[in-house]
Every structure is written in structure tokens, then in C-alpha cells.
C-alpha positions in Angstrom: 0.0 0.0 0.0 1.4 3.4 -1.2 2.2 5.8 2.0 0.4 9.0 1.1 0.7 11.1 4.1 4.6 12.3 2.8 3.2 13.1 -0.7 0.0 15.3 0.6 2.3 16.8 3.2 4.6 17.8 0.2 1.9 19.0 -1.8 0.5 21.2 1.1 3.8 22.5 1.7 4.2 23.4 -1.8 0.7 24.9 -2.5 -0.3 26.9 0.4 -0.7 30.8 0.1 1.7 31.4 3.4 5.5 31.7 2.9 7.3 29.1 5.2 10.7 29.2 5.5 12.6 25.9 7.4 15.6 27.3 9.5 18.2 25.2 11.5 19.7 26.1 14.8 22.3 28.4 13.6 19.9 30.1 12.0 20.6 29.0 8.2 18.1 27.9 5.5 16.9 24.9 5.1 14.4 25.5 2.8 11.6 27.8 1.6 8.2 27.1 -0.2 7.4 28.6 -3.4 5.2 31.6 -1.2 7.8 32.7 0.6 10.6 32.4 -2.5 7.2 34.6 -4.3 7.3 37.0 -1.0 11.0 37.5 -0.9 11.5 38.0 -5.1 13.7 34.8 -5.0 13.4 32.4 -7.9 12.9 28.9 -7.7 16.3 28.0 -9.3 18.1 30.1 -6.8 19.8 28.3 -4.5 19.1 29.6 -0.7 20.2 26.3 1.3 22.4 28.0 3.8 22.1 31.8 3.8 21.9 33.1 6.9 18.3 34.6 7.9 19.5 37.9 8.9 21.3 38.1 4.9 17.3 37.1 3.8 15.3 39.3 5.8 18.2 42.6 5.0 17.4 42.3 1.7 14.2 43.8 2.1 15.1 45.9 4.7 13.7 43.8 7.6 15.8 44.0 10.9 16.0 40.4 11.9 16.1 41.5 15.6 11.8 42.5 15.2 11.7 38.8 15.1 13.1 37.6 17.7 9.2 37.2 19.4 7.7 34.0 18.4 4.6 35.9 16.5 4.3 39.3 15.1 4.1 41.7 12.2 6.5 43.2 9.8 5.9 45.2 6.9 7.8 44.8 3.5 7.3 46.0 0.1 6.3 43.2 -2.6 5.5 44.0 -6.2 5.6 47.4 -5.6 3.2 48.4 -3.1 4.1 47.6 1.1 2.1 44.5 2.6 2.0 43.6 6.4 3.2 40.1 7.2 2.3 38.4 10.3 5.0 36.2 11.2 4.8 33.3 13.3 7.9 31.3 14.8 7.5 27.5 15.5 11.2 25.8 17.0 11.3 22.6 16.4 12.4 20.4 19.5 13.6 16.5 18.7 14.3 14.1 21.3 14.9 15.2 24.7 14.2 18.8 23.8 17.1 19.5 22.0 16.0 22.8 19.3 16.7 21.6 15.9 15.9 24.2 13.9 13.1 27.1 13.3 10.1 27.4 11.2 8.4 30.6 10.5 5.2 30.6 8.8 4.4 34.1 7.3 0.9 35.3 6.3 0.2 38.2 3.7 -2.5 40.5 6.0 -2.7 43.9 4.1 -6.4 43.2 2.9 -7.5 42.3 6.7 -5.9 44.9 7.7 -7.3 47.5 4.8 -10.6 45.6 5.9 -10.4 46.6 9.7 -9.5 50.2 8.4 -12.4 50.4 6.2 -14.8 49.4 9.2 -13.0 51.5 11.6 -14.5 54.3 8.9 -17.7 53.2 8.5 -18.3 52.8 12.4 -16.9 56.7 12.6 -19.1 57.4 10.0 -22.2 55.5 11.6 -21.4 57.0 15.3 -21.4 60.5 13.0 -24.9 59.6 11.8 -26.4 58.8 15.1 -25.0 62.5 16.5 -26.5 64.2 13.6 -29.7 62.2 14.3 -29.4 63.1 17.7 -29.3 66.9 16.8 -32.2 66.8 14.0 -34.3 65.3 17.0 -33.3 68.2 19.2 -33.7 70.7 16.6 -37.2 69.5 15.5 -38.6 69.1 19.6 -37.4 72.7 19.7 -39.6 73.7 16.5 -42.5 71.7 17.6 -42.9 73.2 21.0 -42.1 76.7 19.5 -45.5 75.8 17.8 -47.1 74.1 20.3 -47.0 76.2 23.3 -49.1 79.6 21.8 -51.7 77.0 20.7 -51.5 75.6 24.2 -51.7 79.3 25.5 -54.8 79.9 23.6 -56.2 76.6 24.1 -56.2 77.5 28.0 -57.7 80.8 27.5 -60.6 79.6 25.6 -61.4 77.2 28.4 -61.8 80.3 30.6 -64.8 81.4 28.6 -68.0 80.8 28.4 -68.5 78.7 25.3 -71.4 76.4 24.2 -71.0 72.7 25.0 -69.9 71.8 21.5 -67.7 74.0 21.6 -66.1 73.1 24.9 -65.8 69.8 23.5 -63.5 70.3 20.7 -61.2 72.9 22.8 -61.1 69.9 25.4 -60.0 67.7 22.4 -57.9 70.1 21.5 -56.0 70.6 24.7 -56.1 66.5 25.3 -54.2 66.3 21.9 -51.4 69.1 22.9 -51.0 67.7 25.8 -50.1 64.4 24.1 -47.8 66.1 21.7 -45.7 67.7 24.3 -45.3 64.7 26.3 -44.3 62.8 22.6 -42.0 65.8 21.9 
């Protein structure tokens, strides 16, 4: 029976959108996937076995020493325009914990980040909304009650006279229905 697991591993490895780069414990290349060859311009017949990390990373102007943490973020620019990397270190321990080398998996996240940007905006933008809402309510409540309270005024001086009781009625209804719009308002 054919062992697959090696050849699926391979083609994962080979195929996944993140750059991973194999380092041993001096700190030399083992190997990179095509991704991270892509991220750093290198071809695929260029031979990297052995360069040093720090030589990799300089070539892109990267200071090796804001990776020292085992996860973070680094900027670089690729194909002309900068992307944001997050970077995550994984040491590799083999028996009885000895380190035998380093990998570090990086992950292209300019959109997410343009995408946390654009939100940022459209909540600022939203909050903006609400404030302006806020002060159309104010505004209008002011407006309405400038109208409101002489008709209230005269509402209450017609109850004073002496009116038929048809009359009184609609005054009454009248007053019932200011009253309402004040408390609304």
C-alpha cells in the first residue's frame, strides 16, 4: 500500500498561500516554499540552502532583531506596493528537547488589515450619523414646541370662557391632543 501522508504533506507544503521558510539552529536555510521564494522576489532555481536569515530578511530591509518574538508583524514592500506580514515562529524540539531548527510561517494580511481600516471608517461614519440624528431630533422638539406652546396658550384661554358645549368639546379635544404632543415631543 502506497504511504500518502509524505506526498499530501509535500503537496501542502508546496501549495499553500503562506510563505514558510525551514531554518536550522544556527539560523541558516533549510528551505523555503514557493510563497515565501514569491514574498522575498527569490526564484525557484536560486539556491538559498544556507544563507543566513539575517542576509534574507536585509534584503528587504527587515531587521532580523523584530523577530526575535515568536509571533508578530512586519511590513515589506512586494511588487511594488508595502504589505503587512504576520509572522509566526515555530522551533522545532527532537528528542529530549534538544532545538533543531526554526520554522516561521508568514501570512500576507494587508487586505485584513485594509478591511479593519475600512470598518473603523464606517463605524466613525455611523457614530457620525447617530449625532447628527441626535441633533435633528433636538432641533425638530425645539420647533415643535415653539409651535405648540401659543396654541397651548390659547387653548387655555378659551377654556376660561364661556363657550357652548360643543364648543367646549372640541377645545377639550384640542387641549387632550397638545398635551399628548408635548409629552411625545
Amino acid at each position: 500500500m502506497l504511504n500518502i501522508i509524505p506526498i499530501a504533506g509535500h503537496e501542502v507544503y508546496q501549495n499553500v498561500k503562506e510563505g514558510i521558510i525551514v531554518f536550522d539552529m544556527e539560523e541558516r536555510i533549510l528551505h523555503m516554499n514557493p510563497a515565501a521564494r514569491n514574498i522575498f522576489d527569490i526564484g525557484i532555481d536560486t539556491d538559498v540552502v544556507g544563507q543566513d536569515k539575517t542576509t534574507l530578511f536585509r534584503r528587504k530591509g527587515i531587521d532580523t532583531a523584530d523577530l526575535k518574538n515568536m509571533e508578530g508583524q512586519f511590513k515589506l514592500k512586494f511588487k511594488n506596493t508595502i504589505h503587512t506580514y504576520a509572522y509566526k515562529r515555530q522551533v522545532m524540539d527532537h528528542i529530549r528537547d534538544k532545538h533543531i531548527g526554526t520554522v516561521l510561517v508568514l501570512t500576507d494580511i494587508t487586505e485584513l488589515i485594509e478591511l479593519e481600516a475600512e470598518l473603523e471608517r464606517i463605524h466613525a461614519q455611523e457614530l457620525e450619523a447617530d449625532r447628527q440624528k441626535l441633533v435633528f431630533i433636538g432641533n425638530m422638539n425645539r420647533e415643535i414646541r415653539k409651535v405648540l406652546n401659543p396654541l397651548v396658550g390659547h387653548v387655555d384661554y378659551l377654556q376660561q370662557l364661556d363657550l357652548s358645549e360643543e364648543d367646549c368639546e372640541q377645545i377639550e379635544m384640542l387641549s387632550f391632543s397638545a398635551d399628548i404632543l408635548l409629552k411625545t415631543h
